[in-house]
C-alpha positions as CSV (number, residue, x, y, z in Angstrom):
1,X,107.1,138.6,36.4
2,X,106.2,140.7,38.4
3,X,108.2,144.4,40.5
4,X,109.0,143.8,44.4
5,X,110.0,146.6,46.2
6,X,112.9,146.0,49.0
7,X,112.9,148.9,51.7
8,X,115.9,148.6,54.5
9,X,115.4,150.8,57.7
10,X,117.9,150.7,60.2
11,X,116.2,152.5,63.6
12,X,115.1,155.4,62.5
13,X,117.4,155.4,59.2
14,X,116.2,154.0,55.5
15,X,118.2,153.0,52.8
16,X,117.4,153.8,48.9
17,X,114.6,151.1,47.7
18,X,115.8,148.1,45.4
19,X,113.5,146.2,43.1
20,X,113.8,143.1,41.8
21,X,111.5,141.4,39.2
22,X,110.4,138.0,40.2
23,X,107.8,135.3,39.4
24,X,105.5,135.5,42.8
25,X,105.4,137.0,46.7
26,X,107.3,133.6,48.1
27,X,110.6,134.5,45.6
28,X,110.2,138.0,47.1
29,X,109.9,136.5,50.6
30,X,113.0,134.2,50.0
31,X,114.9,137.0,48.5
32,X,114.0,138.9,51.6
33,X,115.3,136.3,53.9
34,X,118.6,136.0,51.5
35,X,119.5,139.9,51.7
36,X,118.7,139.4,55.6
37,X,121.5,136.7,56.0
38,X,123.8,138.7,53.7
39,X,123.7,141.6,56.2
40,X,123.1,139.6,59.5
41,X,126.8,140.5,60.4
42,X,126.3,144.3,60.2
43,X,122.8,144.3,61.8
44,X,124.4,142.6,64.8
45,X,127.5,144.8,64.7
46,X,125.3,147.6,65.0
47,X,122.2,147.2,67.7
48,X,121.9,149.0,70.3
49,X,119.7,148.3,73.4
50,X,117.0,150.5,71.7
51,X,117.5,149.7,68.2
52,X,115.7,148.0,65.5
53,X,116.2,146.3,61.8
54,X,113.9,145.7,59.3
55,X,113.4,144.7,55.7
56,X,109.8,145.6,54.3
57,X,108.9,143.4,51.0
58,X,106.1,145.4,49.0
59,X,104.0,144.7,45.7
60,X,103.9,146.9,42.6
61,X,101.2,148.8,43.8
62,X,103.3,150.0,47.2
63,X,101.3,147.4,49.5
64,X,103.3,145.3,51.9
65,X,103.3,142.3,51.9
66,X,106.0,140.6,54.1
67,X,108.2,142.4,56.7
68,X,111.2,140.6,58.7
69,X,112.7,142.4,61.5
70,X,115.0,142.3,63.9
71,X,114.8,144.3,67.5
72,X,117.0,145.0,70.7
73,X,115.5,145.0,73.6
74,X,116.8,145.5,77.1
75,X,113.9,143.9,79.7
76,X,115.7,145.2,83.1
């Protein structure tokens, strides 16, 4: 098994990291899209025409390794 690192920024705000220990990078890019469905509600909720929303997946060593994210943008 191996430590994953779970880093939630919400604009220019960041939450506490979380770790989970799991077999390989695709478990920590499935958990990754899991905790991004569990919050979908409040990241919607909360975006702004400026705003952004992002969970960063990274290794033991502090490397990242997947990022999902989620931005508002207003094109006019």
């Amino acid at each position: 098994m191996q430590k994953y690192s779970f880093t939630v920024r919400n604009g220019g705000l960041q939450q506490p990291d979380t770790t989970s220990l799991l077999p390989n990078a695709v478990a920590a890019q499935k958990l990754a899209l899991t905790m991004c469905a569990d919050l979908s509600r409040d990241i919607v909720t909360h975006l702004t025409d400026t705003t952004g929303w992002q969970v960063t997946v990274s290794d033991e060593t502090g490397r990242p390794i997947y990022r999902l994210s989620v931005v508002a943008e207003s094109l006019e």
